[in-house]
N, C-alpha and C positions, 0 to 999 in steps of 0.2 A: 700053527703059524700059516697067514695067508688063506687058509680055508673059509673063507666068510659065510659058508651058510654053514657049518659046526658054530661058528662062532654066533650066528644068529640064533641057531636051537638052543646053545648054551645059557647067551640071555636071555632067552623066551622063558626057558626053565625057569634061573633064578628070579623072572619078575614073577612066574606062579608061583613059585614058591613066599613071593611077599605077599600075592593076593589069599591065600593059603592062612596066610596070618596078620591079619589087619593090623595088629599091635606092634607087631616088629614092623610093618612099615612104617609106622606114625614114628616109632621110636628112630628108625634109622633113615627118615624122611633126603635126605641129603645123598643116603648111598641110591636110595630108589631111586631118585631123581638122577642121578650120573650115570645108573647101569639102564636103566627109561634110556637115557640118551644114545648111547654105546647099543643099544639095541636097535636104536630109529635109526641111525648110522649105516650099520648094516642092511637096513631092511632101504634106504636108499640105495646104497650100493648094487643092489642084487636087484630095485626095481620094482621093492614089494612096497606100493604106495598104498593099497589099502593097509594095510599094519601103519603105514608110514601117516597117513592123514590119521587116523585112531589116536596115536601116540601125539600128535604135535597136538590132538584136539584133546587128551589129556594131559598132557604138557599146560595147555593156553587155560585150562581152568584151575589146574595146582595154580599159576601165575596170578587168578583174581580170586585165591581163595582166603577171606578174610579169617578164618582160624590158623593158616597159613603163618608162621615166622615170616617177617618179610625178606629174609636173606634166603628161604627157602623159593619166596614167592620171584624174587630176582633170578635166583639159577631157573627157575620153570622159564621165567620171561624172556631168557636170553636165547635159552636152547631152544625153545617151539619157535621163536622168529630166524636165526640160525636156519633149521631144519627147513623152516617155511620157504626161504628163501632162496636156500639151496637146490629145494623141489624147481621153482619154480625161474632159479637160473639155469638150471636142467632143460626143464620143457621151454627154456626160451619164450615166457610167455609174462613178457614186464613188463606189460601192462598191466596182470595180477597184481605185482608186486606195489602197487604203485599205491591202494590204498592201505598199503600196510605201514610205509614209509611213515605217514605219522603215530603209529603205532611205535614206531621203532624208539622213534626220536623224542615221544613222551616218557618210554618205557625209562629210555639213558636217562632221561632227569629224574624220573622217581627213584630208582634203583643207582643213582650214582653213586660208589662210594663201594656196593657191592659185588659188583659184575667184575669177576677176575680179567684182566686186562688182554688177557690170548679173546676173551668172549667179546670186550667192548671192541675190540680191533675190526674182530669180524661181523659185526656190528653198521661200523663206521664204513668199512668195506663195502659191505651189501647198499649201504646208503648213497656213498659216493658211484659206486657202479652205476647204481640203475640211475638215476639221476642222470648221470651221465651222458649214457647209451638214449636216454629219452630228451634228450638237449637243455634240459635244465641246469645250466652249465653254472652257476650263482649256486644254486643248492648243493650239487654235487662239489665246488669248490669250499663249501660252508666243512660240511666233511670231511676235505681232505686237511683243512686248516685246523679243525680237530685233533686228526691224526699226529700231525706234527707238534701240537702244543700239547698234546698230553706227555708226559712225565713219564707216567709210566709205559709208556708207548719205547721207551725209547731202548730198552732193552733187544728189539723185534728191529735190529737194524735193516736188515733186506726191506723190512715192510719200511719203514723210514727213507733209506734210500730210494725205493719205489715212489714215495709219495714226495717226496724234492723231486724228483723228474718230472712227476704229473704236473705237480705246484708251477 
């Protein structure tokens, strides 16, 4: 508990261990992909961006891989732009971000239906932010009026409340 780099060797471990065995990956494509994440997480935390760019850049091609499940292809899509993002509202450098944005917002319409709702939030988040912060105030409100019409959004009250005071 709290220890993040035990916790980073830990997943380093168990994702060698799926490269180890190519067959349990394919078979448990779903776990790889969550502990993939939970790894890049860490390895943000602690600053370790080469691991960090590796992972979102295997992440971004599970996401256009047409043998891919597309529900498998969804969690890839959410988590590498997630992460992408995260890097990069980190190094405060959104102007990067900015040609991903349509990345983001094609990604939501193909994978709609998919992306578990804590993912689409933070999502819509990243969207609404930088937009934002870079004065495109019409786009960034497109976003937040998302936020509020989604349904399943509405369980994440704080984030609701938050977005009526922007709104």
């Amino acid at each position: 508990m709290g220890d993040k780099q035990a916790a980073q060797q830990a997943f380093r471990k168990a994702l060698d261990a799926y490269s180890a065995y190519p067959a349990l990956k394919e078979q448990q494509i779903s776990r790889y992909i969550n502990l993939l994440n939970n790894y890049l997480m860490e390895c943000s935390s602690l600053g370790n961006y080469e691991a960090l760019d590796r992972g979102i850049d295997e992440l971004s091609q599970m996401a256009k891989a047409p043998k891919l499940a597309r529900l498998y292809r969804a969690q890839a899509f959410a988590f590498s732009h997630i992460l992408q993002c995260e890097r990069l509202w980190r190094e405060r450098d959104f102007e990067a971000l900015l040609p991903i944005l349509p990345e983001i917002e094609s990604g939501l319409k193909t994978y709609e239906g998919l992306i578990q709702a804590q993912y689409v939030l933070l999502l819509y988040n990243a969207l609404f932010n930088t937009y934002f912060i870079m004065g495109a105030y019409d786009e960034a409100m497109t976003w937040m009026e998302h936020t509020l019409a989604n349904k399943k959004l509405e369980s994440f009250q704080g984030v609701q409340a938050i977005a009526r005071i922007w709104n």
